[in-house]
C-alpha positions in Angstrom: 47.0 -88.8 -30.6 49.1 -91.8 -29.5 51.6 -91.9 -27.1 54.9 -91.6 -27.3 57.8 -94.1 -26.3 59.9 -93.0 -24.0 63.3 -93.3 -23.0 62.7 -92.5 -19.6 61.2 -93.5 -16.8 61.2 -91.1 -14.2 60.0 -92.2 -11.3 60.9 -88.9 -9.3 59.0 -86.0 -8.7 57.6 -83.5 -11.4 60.2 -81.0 -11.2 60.0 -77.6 -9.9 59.0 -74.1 -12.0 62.1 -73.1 -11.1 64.0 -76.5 -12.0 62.7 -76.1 -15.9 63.3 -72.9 -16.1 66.8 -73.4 -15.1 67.3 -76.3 -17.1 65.7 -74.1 -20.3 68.2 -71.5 -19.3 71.5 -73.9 -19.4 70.1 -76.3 -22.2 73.0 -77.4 -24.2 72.4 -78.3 -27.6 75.4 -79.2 -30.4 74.5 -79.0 -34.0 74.8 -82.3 -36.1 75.7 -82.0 -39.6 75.6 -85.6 -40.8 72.8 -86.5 -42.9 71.3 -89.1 -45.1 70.8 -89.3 -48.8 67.5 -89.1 -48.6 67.5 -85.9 -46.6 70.1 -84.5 -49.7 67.2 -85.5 -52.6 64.4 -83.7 -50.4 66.2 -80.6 -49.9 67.2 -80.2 -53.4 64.2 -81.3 -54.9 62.6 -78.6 -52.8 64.9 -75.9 -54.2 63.8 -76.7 -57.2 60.5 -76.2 -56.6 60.5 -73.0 -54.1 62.9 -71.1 -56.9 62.5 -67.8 -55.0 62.9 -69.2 -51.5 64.3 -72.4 -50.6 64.7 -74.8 -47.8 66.6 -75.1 -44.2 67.1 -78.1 -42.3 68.7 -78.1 -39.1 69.3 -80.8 -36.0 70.3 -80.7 -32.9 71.9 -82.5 -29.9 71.0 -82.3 -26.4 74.4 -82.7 -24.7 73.2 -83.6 -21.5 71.5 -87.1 -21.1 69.5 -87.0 -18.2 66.2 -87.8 -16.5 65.0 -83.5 -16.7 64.6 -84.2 -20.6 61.8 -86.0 -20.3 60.0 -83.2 -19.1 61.8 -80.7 -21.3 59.7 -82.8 -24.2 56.6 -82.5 -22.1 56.9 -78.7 -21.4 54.2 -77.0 -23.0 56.3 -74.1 -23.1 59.0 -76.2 -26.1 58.3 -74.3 -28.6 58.5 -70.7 -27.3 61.8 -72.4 -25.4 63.9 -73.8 -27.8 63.8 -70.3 -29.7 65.5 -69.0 -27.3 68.4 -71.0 -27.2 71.9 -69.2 -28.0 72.3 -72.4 -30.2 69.6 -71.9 -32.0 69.8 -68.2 -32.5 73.5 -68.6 -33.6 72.7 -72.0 -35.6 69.7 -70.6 -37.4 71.0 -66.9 -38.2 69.6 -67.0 -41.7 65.7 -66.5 -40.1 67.2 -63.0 -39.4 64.6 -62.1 -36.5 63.3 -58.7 -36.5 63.8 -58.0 -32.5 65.8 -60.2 -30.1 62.4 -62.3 -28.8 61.4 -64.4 -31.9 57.5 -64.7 -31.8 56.5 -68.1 -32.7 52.9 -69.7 -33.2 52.1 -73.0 -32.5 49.7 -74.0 -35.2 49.4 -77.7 -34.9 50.7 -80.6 -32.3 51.2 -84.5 -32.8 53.0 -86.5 -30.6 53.6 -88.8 -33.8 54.7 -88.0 -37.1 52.7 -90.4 -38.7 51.1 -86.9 -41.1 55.1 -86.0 -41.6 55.5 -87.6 -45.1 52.3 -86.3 -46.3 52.8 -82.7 -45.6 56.0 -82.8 -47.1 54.9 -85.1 -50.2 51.9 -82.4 -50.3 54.5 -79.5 -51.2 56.3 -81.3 -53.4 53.0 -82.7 -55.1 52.3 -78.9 -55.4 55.0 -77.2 -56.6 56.2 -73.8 -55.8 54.8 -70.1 -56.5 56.1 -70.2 -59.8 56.7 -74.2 -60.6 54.3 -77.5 -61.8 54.7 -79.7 -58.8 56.3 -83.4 -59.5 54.3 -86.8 -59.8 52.5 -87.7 -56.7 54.3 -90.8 -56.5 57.9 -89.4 -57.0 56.8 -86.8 -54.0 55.0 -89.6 -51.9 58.7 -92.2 -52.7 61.2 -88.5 -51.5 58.8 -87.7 -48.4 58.7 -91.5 -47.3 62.3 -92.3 -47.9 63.6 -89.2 -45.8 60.8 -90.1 -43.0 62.2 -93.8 -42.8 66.3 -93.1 -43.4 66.0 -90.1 -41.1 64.0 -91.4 -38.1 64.0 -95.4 -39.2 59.9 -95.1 -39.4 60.1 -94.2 -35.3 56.7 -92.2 -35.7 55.6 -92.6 -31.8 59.0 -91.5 -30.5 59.1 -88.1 -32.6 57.2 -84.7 -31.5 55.4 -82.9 -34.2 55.2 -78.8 -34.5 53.9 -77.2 -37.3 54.5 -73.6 -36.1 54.6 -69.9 -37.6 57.8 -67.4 -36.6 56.3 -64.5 -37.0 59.7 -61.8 -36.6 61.6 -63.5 -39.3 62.7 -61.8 -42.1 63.4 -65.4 -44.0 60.4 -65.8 -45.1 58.3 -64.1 -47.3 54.7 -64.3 -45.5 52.7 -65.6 -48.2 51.1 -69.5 -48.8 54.5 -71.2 -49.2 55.4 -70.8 -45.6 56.5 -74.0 -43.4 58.4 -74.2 -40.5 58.2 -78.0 -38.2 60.1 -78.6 -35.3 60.6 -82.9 -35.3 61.5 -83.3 -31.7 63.2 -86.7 -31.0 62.0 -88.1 -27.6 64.3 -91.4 -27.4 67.7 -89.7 -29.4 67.1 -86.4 -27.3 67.7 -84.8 -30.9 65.9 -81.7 -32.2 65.1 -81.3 -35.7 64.3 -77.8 -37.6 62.6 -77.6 -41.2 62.0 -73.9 -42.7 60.5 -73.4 -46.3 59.4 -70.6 -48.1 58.8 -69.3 -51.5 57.1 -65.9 -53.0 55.5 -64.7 -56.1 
């Protein structure tokens, strides 16, 4: 895995237990609602495709701009974290969880996203549970175009999740399940991709 640029460097001392936890508990996080064309032709092409389901694409802000996010990144804890967030919870009501903990699995881990346009040129190469996939190069041209126009081809300086929510009543528990978490190291942005279709 390479390693990501940072926008930090904090020479200071790891902080405390107590200082992340504190800082997960007060993490402020503003939603951003501006997006490129590209992001617009890959949702919709999605929709398309995942006729039963569909697609959500959410990003975040972290307000504060400061040395402790450097390690907020880092925390192995992130994704069981950033769940937890009132932000999050209020931002992303449509995952409906079951309980007020959302259970989340992390399934995979890059500190890249160099895989990121594959995956998603994969589900669109694919199709959904009930539709013919589109040409592999129209899928390949969507996925790389949203990659470069969203992130300007920064693949060291994103975080990538592939994770499974397990309490959400979203999605429909079957092979057209996605969720990734693109987590923005150098913007200190947060961004949250949930898919799903059914048969």
């Amino acid at each position: 895995m390479a390693n990501n640029v940072r926008k930090y460097n904090f020479s200071g001392d790891v902080p405390s237990k107590e200082t992340m936890e504190n800082s997960w508990n007060n993490l402020k996080l503003e939603k951003i609602n501006n997006w490129t064309e590209s992001t617009n032709i890959l949702k919709n092409e999605i929709k398309k495709l995942y006729l039963n389901g569909g697609i959500e694409i959410n990003r975040y802000k972290i307000i504060e701009n400061n040395p402790i996010n450097y390690f907020i990144f880092k925390d192995r804890c992130f994704v069981e974290n950033i769940y937890k967030n009132d932000a999050i919870l209020t931002g992303m009501a449509y995952l409906k969880f079951t309980d007020k903990s959302p259970k989340i699995i992390e399934k995979e881990f890059y500190t890249d996203i160099y895989l990121l346009a594959g995956y998603l040129a994969q589900i669109m190469g694919y199709g959904g549970a009930y539709t013919k996939g589109i040409p592999q190069k129209d899928s390949w041209r969507i996925a790389t175009e949203f990659v470069e126009n969203e992130f300007g081809n920064r693949f060291e300086e994103i975080n990538f999740y592939s994770v499974g929510i397990i309490n959400a009543d979203w999605f429909y528990d079957v092979a057209w399940d996605y969720s990734y978490i693109l987590a923005d190291t150098t913007n200190n942005e947060i961004m949250f991709m949930d898919i799903t279709d059914t048969d």
